[in-house]
C-alpha positions as a LaTeX table, in Angstrom:
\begin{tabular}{lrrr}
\hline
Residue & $x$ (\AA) & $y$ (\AA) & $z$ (\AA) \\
\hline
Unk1 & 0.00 & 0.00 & 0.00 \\
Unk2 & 1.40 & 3.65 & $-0.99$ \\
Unk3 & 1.07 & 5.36 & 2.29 \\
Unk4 & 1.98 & 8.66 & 1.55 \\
Unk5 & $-0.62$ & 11.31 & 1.97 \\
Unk6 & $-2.68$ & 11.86 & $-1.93$ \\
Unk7 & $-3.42$ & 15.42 & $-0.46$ \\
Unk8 & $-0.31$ & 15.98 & 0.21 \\
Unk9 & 0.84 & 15.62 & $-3.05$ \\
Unk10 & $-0.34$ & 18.94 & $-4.40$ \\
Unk11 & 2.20 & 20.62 & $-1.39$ \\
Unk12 & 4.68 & 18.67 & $-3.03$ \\
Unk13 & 3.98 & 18.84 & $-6.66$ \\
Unk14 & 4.25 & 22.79 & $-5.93$ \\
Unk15 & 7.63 & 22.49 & $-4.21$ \\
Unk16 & 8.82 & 20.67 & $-7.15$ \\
Unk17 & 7.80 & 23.19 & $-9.75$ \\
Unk18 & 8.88 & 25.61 & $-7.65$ \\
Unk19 & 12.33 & 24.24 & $-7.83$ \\
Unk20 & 12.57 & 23.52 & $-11.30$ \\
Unk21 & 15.90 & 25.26 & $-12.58$ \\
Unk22 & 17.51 & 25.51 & $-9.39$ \\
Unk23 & 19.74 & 22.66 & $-9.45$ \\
Unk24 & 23.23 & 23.17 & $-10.61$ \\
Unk25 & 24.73 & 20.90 & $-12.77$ \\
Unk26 & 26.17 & 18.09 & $-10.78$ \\
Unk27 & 27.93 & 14.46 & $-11.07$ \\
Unk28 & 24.75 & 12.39 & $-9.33$ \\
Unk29 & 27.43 & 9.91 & $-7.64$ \\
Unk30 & 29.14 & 13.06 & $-6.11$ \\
Unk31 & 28.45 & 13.12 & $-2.36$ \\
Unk32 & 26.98 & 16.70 & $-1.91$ \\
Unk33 & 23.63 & 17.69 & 0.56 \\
Unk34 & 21.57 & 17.23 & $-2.41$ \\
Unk35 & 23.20 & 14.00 & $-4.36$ \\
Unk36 & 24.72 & 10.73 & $-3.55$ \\
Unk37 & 23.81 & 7.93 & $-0.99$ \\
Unk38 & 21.86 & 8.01 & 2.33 \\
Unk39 & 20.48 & 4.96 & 4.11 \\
Unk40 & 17.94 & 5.77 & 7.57 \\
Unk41 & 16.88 & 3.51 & 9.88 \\
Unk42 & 12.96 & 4.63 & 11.17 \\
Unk43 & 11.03 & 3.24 & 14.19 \\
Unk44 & 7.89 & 1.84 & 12.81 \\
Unk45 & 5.63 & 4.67 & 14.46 \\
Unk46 & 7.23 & 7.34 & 12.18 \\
Unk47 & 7.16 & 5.32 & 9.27 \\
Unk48 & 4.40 & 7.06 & 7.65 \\
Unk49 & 6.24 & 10.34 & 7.99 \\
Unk50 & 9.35 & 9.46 & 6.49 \\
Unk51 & 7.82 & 7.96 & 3.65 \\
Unk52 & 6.50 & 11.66 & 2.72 \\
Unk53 & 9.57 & 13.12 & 3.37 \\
Unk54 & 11.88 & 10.75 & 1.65 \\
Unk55 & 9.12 & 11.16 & $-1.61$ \\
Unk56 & 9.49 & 15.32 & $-1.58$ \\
Unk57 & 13.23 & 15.19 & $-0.71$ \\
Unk58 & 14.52 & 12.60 & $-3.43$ \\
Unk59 & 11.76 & 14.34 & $-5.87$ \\
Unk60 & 13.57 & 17.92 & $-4.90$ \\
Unk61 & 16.61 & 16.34 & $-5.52$ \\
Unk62 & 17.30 & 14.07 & $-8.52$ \\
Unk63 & 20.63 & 12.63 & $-7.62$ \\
Unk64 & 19.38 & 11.62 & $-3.94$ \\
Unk65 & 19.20 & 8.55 & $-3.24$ \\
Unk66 & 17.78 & 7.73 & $-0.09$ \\
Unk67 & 16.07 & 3.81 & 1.37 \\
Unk68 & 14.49 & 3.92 & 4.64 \\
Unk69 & 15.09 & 0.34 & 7.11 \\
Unk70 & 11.55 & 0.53 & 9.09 \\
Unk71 & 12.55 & $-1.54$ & 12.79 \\
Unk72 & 11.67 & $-1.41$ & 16.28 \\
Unk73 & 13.48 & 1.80 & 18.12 \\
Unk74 & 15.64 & $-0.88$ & 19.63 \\
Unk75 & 16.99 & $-1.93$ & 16.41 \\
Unk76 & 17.47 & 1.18 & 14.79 \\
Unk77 & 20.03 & 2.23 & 17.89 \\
Unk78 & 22.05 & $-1.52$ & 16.90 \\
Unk79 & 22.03 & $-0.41$ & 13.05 \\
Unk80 & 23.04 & 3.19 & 13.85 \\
Unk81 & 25.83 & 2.15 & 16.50 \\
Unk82 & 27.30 & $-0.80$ & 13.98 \\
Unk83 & 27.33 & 2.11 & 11.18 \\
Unk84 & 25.04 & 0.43 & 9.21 \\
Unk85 & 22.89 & 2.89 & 8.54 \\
Unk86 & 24.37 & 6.89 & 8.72 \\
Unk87 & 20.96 & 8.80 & 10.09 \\
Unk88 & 17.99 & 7.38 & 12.45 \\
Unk89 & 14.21 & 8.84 & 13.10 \\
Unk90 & 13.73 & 7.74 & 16.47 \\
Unk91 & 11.88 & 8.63 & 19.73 \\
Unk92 & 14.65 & 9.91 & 22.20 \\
Unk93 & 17.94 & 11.52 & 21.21 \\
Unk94 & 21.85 & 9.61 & 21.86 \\
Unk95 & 22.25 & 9.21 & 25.19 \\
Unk96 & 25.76 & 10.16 & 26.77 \\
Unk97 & 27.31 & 6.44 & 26.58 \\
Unk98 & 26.29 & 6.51 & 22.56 \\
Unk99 & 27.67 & 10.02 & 21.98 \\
Unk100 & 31.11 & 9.04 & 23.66 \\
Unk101 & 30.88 & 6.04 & 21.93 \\
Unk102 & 30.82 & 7.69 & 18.72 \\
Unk103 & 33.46 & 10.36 & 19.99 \\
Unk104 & 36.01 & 7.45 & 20.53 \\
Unk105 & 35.57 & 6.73 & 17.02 \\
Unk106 & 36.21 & 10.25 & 16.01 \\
Unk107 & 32.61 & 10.44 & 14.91 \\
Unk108 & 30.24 & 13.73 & 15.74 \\
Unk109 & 26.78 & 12.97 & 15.84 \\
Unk110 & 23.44 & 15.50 & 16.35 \\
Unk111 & 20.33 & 14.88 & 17.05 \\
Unk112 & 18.04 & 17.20 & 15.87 \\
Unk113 & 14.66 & 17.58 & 16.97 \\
Unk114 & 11.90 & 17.37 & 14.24 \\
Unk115 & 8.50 & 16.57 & 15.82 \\
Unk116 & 6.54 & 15.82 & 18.52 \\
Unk117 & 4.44 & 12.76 & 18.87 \\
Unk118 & 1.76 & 10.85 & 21.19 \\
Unk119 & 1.31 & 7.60 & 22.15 \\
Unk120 & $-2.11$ & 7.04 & 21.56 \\
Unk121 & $-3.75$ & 4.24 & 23.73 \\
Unk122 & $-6.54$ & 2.99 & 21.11 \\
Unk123 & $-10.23$ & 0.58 & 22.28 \\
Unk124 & $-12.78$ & $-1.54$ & 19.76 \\
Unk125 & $-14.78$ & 1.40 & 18.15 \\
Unk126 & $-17.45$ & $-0.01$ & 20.50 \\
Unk127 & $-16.30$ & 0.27 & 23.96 \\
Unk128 & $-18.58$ & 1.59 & 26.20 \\
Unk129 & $-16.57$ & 4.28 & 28.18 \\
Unk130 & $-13.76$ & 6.20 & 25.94 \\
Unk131 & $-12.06$ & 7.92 & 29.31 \\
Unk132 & $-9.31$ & 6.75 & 31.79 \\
Unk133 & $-7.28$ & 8.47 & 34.10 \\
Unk134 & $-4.11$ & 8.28 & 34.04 \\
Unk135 & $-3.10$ & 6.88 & 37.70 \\
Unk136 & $-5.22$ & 3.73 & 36.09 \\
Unk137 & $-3.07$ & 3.96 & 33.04 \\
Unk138 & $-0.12$ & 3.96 & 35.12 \\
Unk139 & $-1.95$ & 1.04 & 37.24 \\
Unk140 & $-2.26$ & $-1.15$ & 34.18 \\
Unk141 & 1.26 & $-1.18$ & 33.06 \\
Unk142 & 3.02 & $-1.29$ & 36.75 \\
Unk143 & 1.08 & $-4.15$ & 37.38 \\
Unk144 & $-1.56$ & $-3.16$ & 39.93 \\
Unk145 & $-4.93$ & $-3.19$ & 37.79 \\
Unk146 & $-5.75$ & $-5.75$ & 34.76 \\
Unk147 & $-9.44$ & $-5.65$ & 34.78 \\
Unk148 & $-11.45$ & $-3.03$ & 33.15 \\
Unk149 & $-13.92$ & $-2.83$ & 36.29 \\
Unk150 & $-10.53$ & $-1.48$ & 38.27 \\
Unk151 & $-9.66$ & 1.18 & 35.87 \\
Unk152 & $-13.49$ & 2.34 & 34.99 \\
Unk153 & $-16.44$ & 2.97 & 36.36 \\
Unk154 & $-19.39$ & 0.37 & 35.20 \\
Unk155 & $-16.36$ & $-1.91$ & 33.26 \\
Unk156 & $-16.81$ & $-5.53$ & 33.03 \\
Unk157 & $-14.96$ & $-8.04$ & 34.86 \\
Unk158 & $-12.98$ & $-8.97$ & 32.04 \\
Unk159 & $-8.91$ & $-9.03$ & 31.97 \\
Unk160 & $-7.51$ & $-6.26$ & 29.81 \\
Unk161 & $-5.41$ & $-7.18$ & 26.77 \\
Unk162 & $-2.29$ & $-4.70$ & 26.28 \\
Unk163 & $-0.74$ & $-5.17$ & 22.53 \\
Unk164 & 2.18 & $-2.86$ & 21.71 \\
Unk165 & 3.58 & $-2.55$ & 18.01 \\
Unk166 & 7.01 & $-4.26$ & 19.50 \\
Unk167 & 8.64 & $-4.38$ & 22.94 \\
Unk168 & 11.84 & $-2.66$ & 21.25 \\
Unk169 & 9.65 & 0.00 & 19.79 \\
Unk170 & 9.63 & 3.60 & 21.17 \\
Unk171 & 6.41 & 3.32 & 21.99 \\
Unk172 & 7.74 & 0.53 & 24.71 \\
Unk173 & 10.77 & 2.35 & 25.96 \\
Unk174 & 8.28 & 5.64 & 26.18 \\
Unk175 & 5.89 & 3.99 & 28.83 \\
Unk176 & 8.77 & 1.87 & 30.48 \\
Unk177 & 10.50 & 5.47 & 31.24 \\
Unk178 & 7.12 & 6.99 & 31.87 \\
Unk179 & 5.87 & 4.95 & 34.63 \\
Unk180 & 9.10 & 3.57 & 35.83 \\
Unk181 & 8.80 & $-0.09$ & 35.12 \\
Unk182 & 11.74 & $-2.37$ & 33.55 \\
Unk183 & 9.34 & $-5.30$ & 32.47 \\
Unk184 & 5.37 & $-5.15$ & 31.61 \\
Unk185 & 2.88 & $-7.55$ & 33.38 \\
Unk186 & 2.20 & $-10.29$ & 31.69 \\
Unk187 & $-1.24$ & $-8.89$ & 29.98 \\
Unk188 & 1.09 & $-7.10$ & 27.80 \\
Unk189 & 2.50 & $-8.21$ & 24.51 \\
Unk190 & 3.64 & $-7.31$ & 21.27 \\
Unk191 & 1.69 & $-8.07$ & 17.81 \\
Unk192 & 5.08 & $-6.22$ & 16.02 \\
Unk193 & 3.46 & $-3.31$ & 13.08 \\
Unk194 & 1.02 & $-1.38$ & 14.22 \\
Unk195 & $-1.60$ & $-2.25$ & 11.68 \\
Unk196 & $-1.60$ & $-6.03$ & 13.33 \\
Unk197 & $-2.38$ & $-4.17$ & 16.69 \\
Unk198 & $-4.94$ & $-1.89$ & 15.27 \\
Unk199 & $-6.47$ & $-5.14$ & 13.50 \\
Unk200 & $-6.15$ & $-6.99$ & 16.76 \\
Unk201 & $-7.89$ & $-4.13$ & 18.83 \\
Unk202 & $-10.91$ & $-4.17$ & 16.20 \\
Unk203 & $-11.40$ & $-7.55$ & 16.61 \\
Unk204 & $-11.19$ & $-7.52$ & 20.52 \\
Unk205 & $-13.10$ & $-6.09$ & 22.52 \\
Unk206 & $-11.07$ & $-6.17$ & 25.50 \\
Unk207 & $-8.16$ & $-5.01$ & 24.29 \\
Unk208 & $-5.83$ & $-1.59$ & 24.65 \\
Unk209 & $-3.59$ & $-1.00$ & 21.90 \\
Unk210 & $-0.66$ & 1.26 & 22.31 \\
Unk211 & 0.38 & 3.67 & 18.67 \\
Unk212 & 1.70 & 6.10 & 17.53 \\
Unk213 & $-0.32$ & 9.64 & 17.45 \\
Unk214 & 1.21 & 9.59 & 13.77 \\
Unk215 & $-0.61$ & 6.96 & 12.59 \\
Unk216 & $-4.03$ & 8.30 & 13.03 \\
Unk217 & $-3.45$ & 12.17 & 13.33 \\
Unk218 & $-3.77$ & 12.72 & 9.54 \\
Unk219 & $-7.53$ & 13.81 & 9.10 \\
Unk220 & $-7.27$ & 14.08 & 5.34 \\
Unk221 & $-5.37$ & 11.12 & 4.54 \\
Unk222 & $-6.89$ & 7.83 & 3.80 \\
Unk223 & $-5.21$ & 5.84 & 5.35 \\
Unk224 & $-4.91$ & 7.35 & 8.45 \\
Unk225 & $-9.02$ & 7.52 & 7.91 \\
Unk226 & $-9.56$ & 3.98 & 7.36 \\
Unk227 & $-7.19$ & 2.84 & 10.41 \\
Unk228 & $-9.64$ & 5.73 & 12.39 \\
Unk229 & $-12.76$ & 3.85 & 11.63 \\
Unk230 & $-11.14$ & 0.91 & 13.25 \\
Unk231 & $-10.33$ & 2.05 & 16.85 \\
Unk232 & $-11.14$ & 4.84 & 19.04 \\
Unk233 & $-8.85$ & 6.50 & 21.43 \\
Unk234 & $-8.56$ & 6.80 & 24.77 \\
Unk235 & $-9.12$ & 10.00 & 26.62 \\
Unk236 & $-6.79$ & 10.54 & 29.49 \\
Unk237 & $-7.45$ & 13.22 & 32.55 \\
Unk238 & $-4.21$ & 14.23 & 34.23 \\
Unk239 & $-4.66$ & 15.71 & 37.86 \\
Unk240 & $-1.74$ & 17.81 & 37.15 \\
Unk241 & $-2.98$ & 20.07 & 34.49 \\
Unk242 & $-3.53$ & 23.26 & 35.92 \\
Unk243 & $-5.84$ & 23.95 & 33.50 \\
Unk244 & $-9.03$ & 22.42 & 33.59 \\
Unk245 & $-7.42$ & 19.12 & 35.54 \\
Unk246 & $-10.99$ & 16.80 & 34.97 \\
Unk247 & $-10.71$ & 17.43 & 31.41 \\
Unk248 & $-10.13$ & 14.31 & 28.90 \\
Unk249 & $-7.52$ & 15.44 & 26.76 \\
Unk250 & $-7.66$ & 13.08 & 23.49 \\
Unk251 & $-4.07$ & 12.55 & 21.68 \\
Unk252 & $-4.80$ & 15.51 & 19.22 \\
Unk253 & $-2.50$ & 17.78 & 17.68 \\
Unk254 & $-3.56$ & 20.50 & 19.50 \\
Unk255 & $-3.30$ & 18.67 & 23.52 \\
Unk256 & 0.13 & 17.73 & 22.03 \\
Unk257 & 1.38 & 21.18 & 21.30 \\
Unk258 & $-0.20$ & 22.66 & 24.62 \\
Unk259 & 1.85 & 19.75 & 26.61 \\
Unk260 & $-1.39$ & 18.82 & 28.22 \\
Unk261 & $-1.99$ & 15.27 & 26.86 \\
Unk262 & 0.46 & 13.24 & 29.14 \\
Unk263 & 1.94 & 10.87 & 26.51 \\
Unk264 & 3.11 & 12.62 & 24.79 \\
Unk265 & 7.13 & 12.68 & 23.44 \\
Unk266 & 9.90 & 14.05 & 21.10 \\
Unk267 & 10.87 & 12.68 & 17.37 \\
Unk268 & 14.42 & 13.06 & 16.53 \\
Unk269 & 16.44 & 13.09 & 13.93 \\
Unk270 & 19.94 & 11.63 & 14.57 \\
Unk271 & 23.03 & 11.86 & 12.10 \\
Unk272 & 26.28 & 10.10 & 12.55 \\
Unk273 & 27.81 & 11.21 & 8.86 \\
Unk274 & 30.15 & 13.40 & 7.16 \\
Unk275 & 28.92 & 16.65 & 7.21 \\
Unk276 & 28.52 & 17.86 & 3.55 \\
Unk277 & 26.92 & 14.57 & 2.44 \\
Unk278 & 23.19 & 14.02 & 2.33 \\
Unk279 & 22.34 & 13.49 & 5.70 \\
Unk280 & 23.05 & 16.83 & 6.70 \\
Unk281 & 20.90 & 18.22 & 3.76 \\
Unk282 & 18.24 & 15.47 & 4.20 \\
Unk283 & 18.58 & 16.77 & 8.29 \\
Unk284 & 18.26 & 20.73 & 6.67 \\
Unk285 & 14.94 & 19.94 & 4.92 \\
Unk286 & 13.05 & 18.14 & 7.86 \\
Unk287 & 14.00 & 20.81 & 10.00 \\
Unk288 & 13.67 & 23.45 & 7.14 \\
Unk289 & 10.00 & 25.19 & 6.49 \\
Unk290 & 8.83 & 22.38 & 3.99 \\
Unk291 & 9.54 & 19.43 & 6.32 \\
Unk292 & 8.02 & 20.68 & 9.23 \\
Unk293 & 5.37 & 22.15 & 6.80 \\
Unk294 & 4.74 & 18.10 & 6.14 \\
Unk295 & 4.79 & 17.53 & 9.54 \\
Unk296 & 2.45 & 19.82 & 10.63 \\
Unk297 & $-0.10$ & 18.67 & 7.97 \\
Unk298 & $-0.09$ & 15.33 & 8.63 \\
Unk299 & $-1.32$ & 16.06 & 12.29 \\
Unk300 & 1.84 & 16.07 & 14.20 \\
Unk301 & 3.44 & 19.06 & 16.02 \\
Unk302 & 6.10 & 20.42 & 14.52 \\
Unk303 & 9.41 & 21.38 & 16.03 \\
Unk304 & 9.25 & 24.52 & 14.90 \\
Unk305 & 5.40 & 25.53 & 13.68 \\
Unk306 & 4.99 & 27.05 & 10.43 \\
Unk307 & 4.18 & 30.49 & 10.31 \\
Unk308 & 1.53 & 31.71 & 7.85 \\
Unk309 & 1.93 & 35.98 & 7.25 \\
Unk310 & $-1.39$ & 37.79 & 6.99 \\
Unk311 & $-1.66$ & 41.17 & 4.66 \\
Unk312 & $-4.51$ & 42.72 & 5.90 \\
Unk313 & $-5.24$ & 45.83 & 3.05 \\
Unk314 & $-7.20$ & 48.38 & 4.15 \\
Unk315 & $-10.27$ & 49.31 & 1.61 \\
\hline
\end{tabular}
């Protein structure tokens, strides 16, 4: 399935034009920030976003060749830190043991902040009560509560199913860090993409599935419309907002951006190459106005939010 956004493609079909002429004359092996080679490793949850920016960046640039490894968050670390890949989308940035390990071999790495994301917890379309708080979230995933009748009002007395995309995924690692636990109970397991876990989530009733914001955030793509129809997300009141605490704040773009919605977390960009090559120029377009541009439209917050300037003529 082609996953990148059709109404999207206007934005980019207007970049493209826009360009047309601009390019200088170059050898397309040459290793520049617009031509040569560029291999990424993605987690999964962002795999939907790359594939739009990979598709306006190598369409910008003729002589850029760039293939995207799609893995658990886990995995993309292994690849980055065994240099098999030279750049990484991933959910945290390097921590100080990867940047010295990189230093040692005379490498200088960044990560770059792009987006920010949600974890979206996601029910059967049907379920009768689309609200939890969030010391019950935190309850299901230390361990404490596994039945929906201890985690809301009028549930049954049925066990709760927990499917994540993968237990190496940043989605994972987000709630291991959030809530402090090393291991999940055992009501929690992994169905490895996310499409399995929004197909298993349709088809039971019981279940909470645990995605990225990103894949459902899109309101005019299809895609993102027909996983929507599937599963409905959980709204989450957090006693610490100081703002309207008994509020349900939904993982929407706009509970993101206020910081309000609780799960919410940072999408980075990392790149361990030359500088000069094509991961710094692929790195200067996600962070430039028509990346984050992209990212904004397809329902994420961007790292830096596009701007739009207003002439207001007097008559």
């Amino acid at each position: 399935m082609n996953k990148t956004n059709a109404l999207l493609k206007p934005l980019i079909v207007g970049l493209l034009v826009s360009m047309m002429g601009c390019n200088i004359a170059q050898d397309k092996n040459e290793e520049t920030i617009t031509s040569g080679t560029l291999r990424i490793a993605v987690d999964e949850s962002y795999s939907l976003l790359m594939e739009t920016q990979v598709f306006t960046y190598t369409h910008l640039n003729k002589y850029a060749s760039i293939s995207s490894q799609i893995a658990p968050e886990r995995d993309v670390f292994t690849a980055l830190l065994a240099d098999s890949v030279q750049a990484a989308v991933v959910g945290r940035p390097l921590t100080d043991e990867e940047l010295a390990f990189f230093k040692s071999k005379q490498r200088i790495p960044e990560s770059i902040l792009i987006a920010r994301d949600g974890i979206a917890l996601v029910v059967h379309p049907e379920h009768a009560d689309s609200v939890i708080h969030l010391d019950k979230v935190k309850g299901i995933f230390t361990g404490t509560d596994s039945l929906w009748s201890q985690v809301q009002p009028g549930g049954s007395a049925t066990k709760i199913n927990v499917v994540f995309d993968n237990q190496g995924s940043c989605n994972a690692r987000s709630l291991r860090e959030k809530f402090g636990v090393e291991t999940f109970p055992s009501w929690c397991f992994s169905e490895e993409t996310t499409e399995r876990v929004i197909d298993y989530v349709n088809t039971h009733p019981n279940a909470i599935g645990v995605i990225s914001l990103s894949w459902i955030s899109d309101a005019e793509d299809s895609t993102c419309a027909a996983y929507r129809k599937l599963i409905r997300p959980l709204g989450i009141v957090d006693s610490s907002n100081v703002i309207k605490p008994e509020l349900a704040r939904r993982p929407y773009q706009a509970y993101v951006f206020d910081g309000t919605y609780p799960l919410r977390r940072d999408v980075y960009y990392i790149r361990t190459g030359l500088r000069g090559t094509l991961g710094t120029g692929f790195a200067n377009h996600l962070i430039g106005e028509k990346g984050q541009l992209i990212i904004h439209k397809m329902g994420m917050v961007a790292a830096k939010t596009p701007n739009r300037t207003v002439k207001i003529v007097d008559q």
